[in-house]
C-alpha positions as CSV (number, residue, x, y, z in Angstrom):
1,X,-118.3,22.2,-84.3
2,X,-121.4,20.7,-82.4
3,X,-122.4,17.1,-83.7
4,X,-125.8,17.0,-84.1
5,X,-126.1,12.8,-84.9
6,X,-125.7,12.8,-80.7
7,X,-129.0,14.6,-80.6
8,X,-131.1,12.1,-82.6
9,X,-129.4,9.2,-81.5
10,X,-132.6,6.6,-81.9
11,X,-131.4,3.3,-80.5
12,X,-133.9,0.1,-81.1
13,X,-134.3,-2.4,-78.9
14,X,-135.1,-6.3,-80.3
15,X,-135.8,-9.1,-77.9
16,X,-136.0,-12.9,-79.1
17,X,-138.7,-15.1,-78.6
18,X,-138.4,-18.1,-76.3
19,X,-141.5,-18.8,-74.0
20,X,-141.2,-18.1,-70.4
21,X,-137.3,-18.0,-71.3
22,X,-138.0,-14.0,-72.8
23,X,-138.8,-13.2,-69.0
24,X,-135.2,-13.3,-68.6
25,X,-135.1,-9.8,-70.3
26,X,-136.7,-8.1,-68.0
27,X,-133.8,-7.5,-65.4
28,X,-131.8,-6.4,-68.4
29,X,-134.3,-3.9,-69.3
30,X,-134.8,-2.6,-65.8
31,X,-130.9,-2.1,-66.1
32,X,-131.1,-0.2,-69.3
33,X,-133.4,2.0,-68.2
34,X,-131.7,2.9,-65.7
35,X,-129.0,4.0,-67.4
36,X,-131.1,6.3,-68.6
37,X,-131.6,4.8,-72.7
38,X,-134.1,5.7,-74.4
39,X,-135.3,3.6,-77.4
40,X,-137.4,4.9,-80.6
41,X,-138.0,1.4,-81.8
42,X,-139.1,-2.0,-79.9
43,X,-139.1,-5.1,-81.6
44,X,-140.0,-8.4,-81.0
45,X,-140.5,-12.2,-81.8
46,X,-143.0,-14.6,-80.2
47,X,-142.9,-14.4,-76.6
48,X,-140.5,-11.1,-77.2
49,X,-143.3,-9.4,-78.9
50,X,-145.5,-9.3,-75.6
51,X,-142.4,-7.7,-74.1
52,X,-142.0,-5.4,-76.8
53,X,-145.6,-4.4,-77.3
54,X,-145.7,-3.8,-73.3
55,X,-142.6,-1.4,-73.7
56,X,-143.6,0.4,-77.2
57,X,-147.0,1.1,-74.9
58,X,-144.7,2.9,-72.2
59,X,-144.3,0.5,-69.8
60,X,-141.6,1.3,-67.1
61,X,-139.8,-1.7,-66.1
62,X,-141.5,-2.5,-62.4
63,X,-144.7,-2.7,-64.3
64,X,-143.7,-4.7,-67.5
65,X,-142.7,-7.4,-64.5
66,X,-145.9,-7.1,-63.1
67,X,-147.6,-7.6,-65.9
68,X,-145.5,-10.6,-66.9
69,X,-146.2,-12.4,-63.3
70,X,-149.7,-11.7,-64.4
71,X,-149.6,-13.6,-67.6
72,X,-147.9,-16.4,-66.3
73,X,-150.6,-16.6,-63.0
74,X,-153.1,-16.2,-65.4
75,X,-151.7,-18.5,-68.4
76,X,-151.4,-21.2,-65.6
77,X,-154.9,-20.8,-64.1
78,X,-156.7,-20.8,-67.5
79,X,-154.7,-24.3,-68.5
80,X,-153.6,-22.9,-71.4
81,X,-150.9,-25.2,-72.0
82,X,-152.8,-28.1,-71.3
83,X,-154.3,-29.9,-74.6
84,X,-158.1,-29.9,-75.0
85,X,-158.7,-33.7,-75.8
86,X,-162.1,-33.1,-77.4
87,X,-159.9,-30.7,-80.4
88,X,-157.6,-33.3,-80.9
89,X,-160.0,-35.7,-81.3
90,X,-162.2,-34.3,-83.7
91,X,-158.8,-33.0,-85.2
92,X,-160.8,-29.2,-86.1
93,X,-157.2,-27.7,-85.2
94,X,-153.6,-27.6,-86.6
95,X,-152.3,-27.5,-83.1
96,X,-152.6,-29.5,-79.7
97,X,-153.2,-26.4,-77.8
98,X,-156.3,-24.1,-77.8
99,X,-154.7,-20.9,-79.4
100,X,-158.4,-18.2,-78.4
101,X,-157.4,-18.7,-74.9
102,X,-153.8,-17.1,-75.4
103,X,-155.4,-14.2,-77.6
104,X,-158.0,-13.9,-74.7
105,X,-155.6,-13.9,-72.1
106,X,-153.5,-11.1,-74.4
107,X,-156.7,-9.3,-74.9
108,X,-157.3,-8.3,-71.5
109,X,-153.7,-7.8,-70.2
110,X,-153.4,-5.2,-73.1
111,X,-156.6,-3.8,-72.2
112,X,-155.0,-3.2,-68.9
113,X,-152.7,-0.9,-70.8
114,X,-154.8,0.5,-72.8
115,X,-153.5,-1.5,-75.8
116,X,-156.1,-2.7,-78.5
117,X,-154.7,-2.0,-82.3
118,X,-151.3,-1.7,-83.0
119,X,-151.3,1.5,-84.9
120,X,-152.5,3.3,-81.8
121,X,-149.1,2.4,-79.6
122,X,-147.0,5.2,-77.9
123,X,-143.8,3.9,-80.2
124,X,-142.5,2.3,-83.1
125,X,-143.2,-1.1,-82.4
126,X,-142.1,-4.2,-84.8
127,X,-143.6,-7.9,-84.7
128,X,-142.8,-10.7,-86.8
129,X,-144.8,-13.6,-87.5
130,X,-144.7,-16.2,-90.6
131,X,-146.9,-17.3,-93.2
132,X,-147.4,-20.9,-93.8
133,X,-149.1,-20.3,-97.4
134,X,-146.3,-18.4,-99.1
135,X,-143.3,-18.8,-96.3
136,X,-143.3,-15.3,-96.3
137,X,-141.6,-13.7,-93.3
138,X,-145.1,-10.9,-91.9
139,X,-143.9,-7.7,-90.3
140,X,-146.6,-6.0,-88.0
141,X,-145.7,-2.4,-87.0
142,X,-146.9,0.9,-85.8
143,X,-144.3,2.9,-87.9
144,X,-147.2,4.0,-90.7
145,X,-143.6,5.0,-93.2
146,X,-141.4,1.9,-92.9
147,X,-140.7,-0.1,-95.9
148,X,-138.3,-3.4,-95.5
149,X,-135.4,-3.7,-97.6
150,X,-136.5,-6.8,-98.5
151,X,-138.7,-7.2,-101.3
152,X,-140.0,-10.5,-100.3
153,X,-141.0,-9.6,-96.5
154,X,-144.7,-8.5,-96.2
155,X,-145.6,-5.5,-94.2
156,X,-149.0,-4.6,-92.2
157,X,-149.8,-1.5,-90.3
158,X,-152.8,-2.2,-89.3
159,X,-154.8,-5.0,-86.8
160,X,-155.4,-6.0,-83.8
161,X,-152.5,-6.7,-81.4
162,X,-153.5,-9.6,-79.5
163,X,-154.5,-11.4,-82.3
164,X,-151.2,-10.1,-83.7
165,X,-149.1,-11.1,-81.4
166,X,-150.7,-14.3,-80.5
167,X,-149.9,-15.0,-84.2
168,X,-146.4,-14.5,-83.0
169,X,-146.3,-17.0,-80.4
170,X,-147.8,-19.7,-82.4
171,X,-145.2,-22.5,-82.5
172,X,-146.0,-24.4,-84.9
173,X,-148.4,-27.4,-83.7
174,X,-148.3,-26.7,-80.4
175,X,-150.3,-23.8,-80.9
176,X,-153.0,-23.5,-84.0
177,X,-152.3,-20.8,-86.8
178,X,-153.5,-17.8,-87.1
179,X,-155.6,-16.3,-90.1
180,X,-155.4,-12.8,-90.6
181,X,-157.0,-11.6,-94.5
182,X,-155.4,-14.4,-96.8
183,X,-152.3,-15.2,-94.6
184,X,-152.2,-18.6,-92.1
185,X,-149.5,-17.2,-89.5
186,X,-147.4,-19.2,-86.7
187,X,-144.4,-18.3,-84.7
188,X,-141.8,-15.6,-86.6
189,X,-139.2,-17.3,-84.6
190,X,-139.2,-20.0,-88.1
191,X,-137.3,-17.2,-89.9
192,X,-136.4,-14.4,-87.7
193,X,-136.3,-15.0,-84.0
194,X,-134.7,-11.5,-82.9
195,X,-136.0,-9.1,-85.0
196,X,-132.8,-6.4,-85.5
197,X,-133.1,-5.7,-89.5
198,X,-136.9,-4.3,-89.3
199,X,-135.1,-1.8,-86.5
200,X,-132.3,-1.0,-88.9
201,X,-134.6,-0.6,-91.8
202,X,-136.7,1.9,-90.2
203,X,-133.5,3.9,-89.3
204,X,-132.3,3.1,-86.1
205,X,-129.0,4.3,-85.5
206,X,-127.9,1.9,-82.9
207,X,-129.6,-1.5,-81.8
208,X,-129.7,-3.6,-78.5
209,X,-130.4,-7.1,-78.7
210,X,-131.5,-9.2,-75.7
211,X,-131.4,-13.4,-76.4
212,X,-131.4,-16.7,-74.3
213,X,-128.8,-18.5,-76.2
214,X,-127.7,-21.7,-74.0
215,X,-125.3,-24.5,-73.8
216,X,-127.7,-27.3,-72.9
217,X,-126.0,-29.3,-70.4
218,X,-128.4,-32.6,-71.0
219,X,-126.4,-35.1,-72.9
220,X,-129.3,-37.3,-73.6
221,X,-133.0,-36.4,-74.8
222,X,-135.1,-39.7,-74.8
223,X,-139.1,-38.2,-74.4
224,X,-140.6,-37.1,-77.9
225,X,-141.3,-33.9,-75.7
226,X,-137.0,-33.1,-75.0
227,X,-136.3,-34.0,-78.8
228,X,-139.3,-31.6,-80.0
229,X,-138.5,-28.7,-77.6
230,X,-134.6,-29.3,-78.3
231,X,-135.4,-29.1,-81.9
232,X,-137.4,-26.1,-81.7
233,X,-134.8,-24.4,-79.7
234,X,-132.3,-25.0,-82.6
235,X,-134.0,-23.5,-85.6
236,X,-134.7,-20.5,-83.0
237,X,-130.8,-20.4,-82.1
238,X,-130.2,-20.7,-85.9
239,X,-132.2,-17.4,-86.8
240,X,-130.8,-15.9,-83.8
241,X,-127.4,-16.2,-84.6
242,X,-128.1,-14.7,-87.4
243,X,-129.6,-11.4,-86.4
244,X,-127.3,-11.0,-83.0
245,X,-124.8,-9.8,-85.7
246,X,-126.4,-6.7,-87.2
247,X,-127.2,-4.9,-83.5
248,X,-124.5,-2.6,-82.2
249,X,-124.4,-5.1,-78.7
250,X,-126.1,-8.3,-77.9
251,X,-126.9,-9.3,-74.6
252,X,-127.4,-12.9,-74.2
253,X,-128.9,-14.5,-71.0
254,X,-128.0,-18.3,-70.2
255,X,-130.5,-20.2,-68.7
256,X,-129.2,-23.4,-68.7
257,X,-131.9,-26.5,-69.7
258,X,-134.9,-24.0,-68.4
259,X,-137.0,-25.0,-71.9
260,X,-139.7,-22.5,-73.8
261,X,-142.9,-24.1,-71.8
262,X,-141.7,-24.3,-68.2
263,X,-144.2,-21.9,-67.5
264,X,-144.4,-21.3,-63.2
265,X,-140.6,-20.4,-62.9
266,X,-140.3,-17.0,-63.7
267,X,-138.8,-16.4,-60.0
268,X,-135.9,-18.1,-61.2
269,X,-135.6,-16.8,-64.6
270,X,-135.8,-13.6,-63.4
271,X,-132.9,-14.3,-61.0
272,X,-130.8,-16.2,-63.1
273,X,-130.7,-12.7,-65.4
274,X,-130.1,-10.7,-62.2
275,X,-127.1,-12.5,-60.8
276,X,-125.9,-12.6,-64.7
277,X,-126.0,-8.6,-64.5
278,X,-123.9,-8.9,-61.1
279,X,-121.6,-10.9,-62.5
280,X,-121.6,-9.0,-65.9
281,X,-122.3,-5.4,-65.3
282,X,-119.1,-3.9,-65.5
283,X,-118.4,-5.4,-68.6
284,X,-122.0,-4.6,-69.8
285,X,-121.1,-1.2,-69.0
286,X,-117.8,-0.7,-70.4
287,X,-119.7,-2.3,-73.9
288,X,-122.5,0.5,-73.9
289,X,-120.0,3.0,-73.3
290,X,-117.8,1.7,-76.3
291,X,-120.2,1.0,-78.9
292,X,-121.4,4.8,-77.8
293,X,-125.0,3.8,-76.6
294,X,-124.5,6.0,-73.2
C-alpha cells in the first residue's frame, strides 16, 4: 500500500528574532536547501521575519545573503542605529531610535523583490508582533484560512509588510511602536521569539526551527547598555525555549557574546554558522533523516 502523507509532506520553517544575530541562519538555510527541502510555511520573529518574508517571497539562498549584506550596508549608511537627539529631546517618540528609517529601508529592499503587502507573497508566510494596549500576541500572515488555536492571539491578513515587519523588529524603547488600526505594536520576540505554533496551526506536518541560543562567556556586565542588551536577550531566550520544543528539530547557532545590535559583523556571523555546519553536519544530517524531514 502506497502512503500518500509522503506526498504532502508540508514542512514549516520558523526562525528567531535576534538583530544581526538572525544572519546566522542563512548558512543553515543555504544547507537546507540544498538538501533539497521544501517548506509550505515560513515564519518569523523580529529580525527573523525579514528572513522569512525574503524566503516566503522565493528567495534562493545566494540572494537572501545578498540582500542581507544589503540591509546591513544600507542600515549602517543611513545611521539608523544612531539616536536622533532632537526626538529625544522633545520626547515626541517612545523609543531612542527613529523607527520610519527602518520601514524605509524595508520598503525599498522589498520593493527589490517585488514585495509590497503581505497577502500578495509567493507562500504562507507568518509574522508576530505584540500589542502594548491589550498584550495581545498579533499574527500577520498570507495564509487567507488560518485560524490560531488560541483564542486570545489576534490574527491579520492584510497590510503592508514593511510596516509589518518593522513592527516586528521594534524592541521595545530602542525602537518606537508601531500603530496599525487600534493596535500600538513592538517586537513579537516579548511573547513568542520563534514562531513554531502559528506553523503547526496552519497544518504543518513537520517544523524546522533555526535559533541563536548562547552561553555568554562575560562574567561581568557593568554599562547600562550590557545589562539592557543581556536582559533583552533573556526574555528572548525565555520564549525561545519555549517554542524550540514543538518543531520536529531545532537548529541552534552559538554566537558567543556577538549581541542583537552589532550591526557591521555579518562576515563573521555568517562564518561562525558555516564552521558550526562543518563541525555539525553529519549529525545535522543523521537528525533530518530520523525525524523523516529528507
Amino acid at each position: 500500500m502506497i502512503n500518500f502523507e509522503i506526498f504532502n509532506k508540508k514542512i514549516g520553517l520558523s526562525l528567531s528574532g535576534g538583530g544581526i544575530k538572525s544572519y546566522a541562519q542563512q548558512p543553515i538555510i543555504e544547507y537546507l536547501y540544498a538538501k533539497k527541502i521544501k517548506f509550505s510555511y515560513f515564519a518569523g520573529t523580529s529580525m527573523g521575519s525579514v528572513v522569512a518574508t525574503l524566503l516566503a517571497q522565493g528567495l534562493n539562498a545566494e540572494d537572501l545573503k545578498k540582500s542581507l549584506i544589503r540591509l546591513e550596508k544600507n542600515f549602517m549608511d543611513r545611521k539608523i542605529i544612531t539616536p536622533k537627539i532632537t526626538s529625544i529631546a522633545k520626547n515626541n517618540h517612545n523609543g531612542f531610535l527613529e523607527g520610519e528609517k527602518l520601514e524605509k529601508l524595508l520598503e525599498e529592499e522589498f520593493a527589490l523583490h517585488g514585495i509590497t503587502h503581505i497577502e500578495n507573497l509567493k507562500s504562507s508566510l507568518f509574522v508576530v508582533a505584540v500589542d502594548l494596549i491589550t498584550s495581545q500576541l498579533v499574527i500577520f500572515t498570507s495564509c487567507k484560512t488560518f485560524k490560531s488555536k488560541n483564542p486570545n492571539v489576534k490574527v491579520i491578513t492584510t497590510g503592508k509588510l514593511s510596516q509589518i515587519v518593522r513592527a516586528s523588529c521594534s524592541i521595545p524603547v530602542l525602537l518606537p511602536s508601531v500603530d496599525i488600526d487600534d493596535m500600538r505594536l513592538v517586537d513579537g520576540g516579548l511573547l513568542m521569539a520563534m514562531p513554531v505554533t502559528p506553523i503547526i496551526d496552519a497544518g504543518a506536518k513537520k517544523v524546522i526551527s533555526i535559533s541563536m541560543l548562547s552561553d555568554p562567556t562575560k562574567s561581568t556586565y557593568d554599562s547600562i547598555m550590557e545589562v539592557g542588551l543581556r536582559s533583552l536577550d533573556m526574555i528572548i531566550d525565555a520564549s525561545i525555549y519555549i517554542e524550540k520544543g514543538k518543531s520536529n528539530l531545532n537548529i541552534n547557532i552559538p554566537l558567543g557574546d556577538i549581541t542583537i545590535i552589532d550591526v557591521g559583523k555579518s562576515s563573521q556571523v555568517f562564518e561562525i554558522s558555516k564552521q558550526w555546519l562543518i563541525d555539525n553536519s553529519v549529525e545535522l544530517n543523521k537528525q533530518l533523516k530520523e525525524k523523516e524531514i529528507l
